[in-house]
N, C-alpha and C positions, 0 to 999 in steps of 0.2 A: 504494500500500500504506500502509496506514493502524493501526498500535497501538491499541487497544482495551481499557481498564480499567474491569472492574465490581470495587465494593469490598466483601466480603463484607460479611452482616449481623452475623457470630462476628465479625470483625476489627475493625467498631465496637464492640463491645458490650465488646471488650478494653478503651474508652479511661473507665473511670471514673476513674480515679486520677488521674496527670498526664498532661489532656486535651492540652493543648497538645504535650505533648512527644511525646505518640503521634501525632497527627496529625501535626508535624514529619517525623516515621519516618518513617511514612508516605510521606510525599509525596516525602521524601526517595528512600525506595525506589521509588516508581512513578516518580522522572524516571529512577532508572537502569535502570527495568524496560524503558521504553519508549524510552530510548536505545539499547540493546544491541538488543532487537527491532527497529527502524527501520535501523541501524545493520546488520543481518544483512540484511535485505529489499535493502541497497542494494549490500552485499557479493558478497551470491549471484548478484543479477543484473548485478555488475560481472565474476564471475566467469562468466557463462554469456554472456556478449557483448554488455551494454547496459551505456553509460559515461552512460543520463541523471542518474541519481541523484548520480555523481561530479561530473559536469557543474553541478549544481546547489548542489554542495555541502552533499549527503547524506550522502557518505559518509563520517562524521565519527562519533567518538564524546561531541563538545562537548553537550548538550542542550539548547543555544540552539538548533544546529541543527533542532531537531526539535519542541522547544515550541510548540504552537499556544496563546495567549492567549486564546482565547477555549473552545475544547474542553476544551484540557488543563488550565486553570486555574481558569474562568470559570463553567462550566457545572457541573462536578461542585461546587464552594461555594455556586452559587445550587439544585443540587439538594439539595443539602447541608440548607440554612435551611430549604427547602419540605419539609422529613422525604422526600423521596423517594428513590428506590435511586439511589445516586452512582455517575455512571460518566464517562467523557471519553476523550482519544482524541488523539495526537499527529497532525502535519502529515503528511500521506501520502507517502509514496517514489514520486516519479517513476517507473515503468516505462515504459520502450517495448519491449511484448508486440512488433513485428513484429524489433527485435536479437538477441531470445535465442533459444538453443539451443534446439530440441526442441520447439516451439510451446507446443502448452497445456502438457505435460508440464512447462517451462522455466518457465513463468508459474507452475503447483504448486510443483515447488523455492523459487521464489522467495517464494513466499506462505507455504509449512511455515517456511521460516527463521527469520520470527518467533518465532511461538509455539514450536518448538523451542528455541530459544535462553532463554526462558524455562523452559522445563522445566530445561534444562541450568544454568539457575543456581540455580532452586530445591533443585536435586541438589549444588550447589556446597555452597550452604547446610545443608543436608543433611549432608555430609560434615564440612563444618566447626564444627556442634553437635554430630555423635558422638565426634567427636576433643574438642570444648571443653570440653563439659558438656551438663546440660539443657536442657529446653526452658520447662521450668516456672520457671526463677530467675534473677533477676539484669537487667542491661541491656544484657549484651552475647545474653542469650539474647533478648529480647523482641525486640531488633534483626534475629537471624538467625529467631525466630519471621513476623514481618511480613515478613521478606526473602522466606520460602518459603511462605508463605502469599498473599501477593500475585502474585509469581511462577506458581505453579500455576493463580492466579483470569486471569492474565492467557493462560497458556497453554490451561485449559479453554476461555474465555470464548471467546477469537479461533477456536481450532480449530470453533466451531456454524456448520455449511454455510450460513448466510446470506448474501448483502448484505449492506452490503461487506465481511465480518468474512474473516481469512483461511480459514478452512474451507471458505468458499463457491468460494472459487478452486481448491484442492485437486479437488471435488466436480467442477468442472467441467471438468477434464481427463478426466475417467472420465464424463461423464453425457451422456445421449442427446441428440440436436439438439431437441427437445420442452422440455425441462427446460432446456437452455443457454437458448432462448430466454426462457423466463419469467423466468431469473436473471438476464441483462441488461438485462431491463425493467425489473427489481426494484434491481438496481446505477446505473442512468441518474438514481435516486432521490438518492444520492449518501447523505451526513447523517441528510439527511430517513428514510430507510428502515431505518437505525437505531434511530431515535428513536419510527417508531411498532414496531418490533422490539419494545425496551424496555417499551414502556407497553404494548401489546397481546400480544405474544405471551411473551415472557420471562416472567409469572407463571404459568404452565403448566408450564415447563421447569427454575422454579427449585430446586425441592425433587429433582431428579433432576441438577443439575447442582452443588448442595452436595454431595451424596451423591460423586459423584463426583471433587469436590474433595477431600475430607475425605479418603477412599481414597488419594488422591495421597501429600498430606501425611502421612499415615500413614506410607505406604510411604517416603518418602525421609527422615522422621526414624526411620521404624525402631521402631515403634510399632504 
């Protein structure tokens, strides 16, 4: 299991003023976005009967744990320079699918965990601008802005039933032996199947998957 961040085009277009310090946020909030997601992947299937994650020492909320150098770091700045859509991706959560509970259904649990957890903090967030203030001033709002804003892009993004993103795992507890095989041909791809996701098929999807960002956001500031 593997965290997944695409970073809105609205969220860069926020950093004219002081770039550096919004991109800071930024990243700041994607290592805690993708910590708690990884962190929940390794929880849930510690909780359904698989100690690999533990074992590995996954199950951590440290983000060293979980930083890949090269995904999480490396790739979204070199996509960054190239003007292209930035995204990257924490170290994946060991699972061993034949430990847990409930077979596929056990391996869904454990795949939702992510991206729920993400939602649920964007809702944190959420909660904690209507109690604060707005959304529009200040820097403790721009913080809880990019907090729930990336959060949501992280919870939309993982839940799209592809390879390897978690939605696909969800998808294939429920999907016919037909369709499970073409996804594991398409997951045997690893990275790579991502990456031609991204440049091939995500410009299709994106203008329906803003949409339904925006919606989110909305909804959990209350707007």
């Amino acid at each position: 299991m593997s965290s997944v961040v695409k970073i809105d085009s609205d969220i860069l277009k926020l950093m004219s003023g002081s770039t550096i310090t919004l991109l800071l946020t930024a990243f700041a909030v994607v290592i805690i976005a993708i910590t708690v997601h990884e962190f929940m992947h390794g929880l849930v299937g510690y909780l359904l009967g698989d100690d690999t994650a533990a074992k590995a020492g996954r199950l951590s909320l440290n983000p060293l744990a979980h930083i890949d150098p090269v995904t999480t770091i490396l790739l979204p700045v070199v996509l960054v320079l190239f003007r292209l859509p930035p995204f990257g991706a924490a170290k994946p959560v060991p699972i061993d699918s034949n430990k847990l509970k409930y077979d596929e259904f056990g391996m869904a649990l454990v795949a939702a965990a992510g991206p729920l957890s993400n939602f649920a903090l964007a809702c944190l967030g959420g909660v904690i601008l209507r109690f604060t203030g707005s959304i529009g001033a200040g820097v403790w709002a721009t913080w809880w802005g990019l907090f729930i804003s990336i959060n949501v892009g992280f919870f939309v993004f993982n839940m799209i039933p592809f390879p390897p993103l978690d939605g696909s795992r969800i998808l294939y507890a429920f999907a016919p032996d037909a369709l499970r095989r073409i996804m594991a041909q398409i997951e045997a791809w690893g990275f790579v199947a991502l990456i031609i996701f991204m440049f091939f098929v995500f410009q299709f999807l994106s203008s329906a998957l803003l949409s339904i960002d925006k919606s989110i956001i909305g909804w959990v500031v209350g707007v």
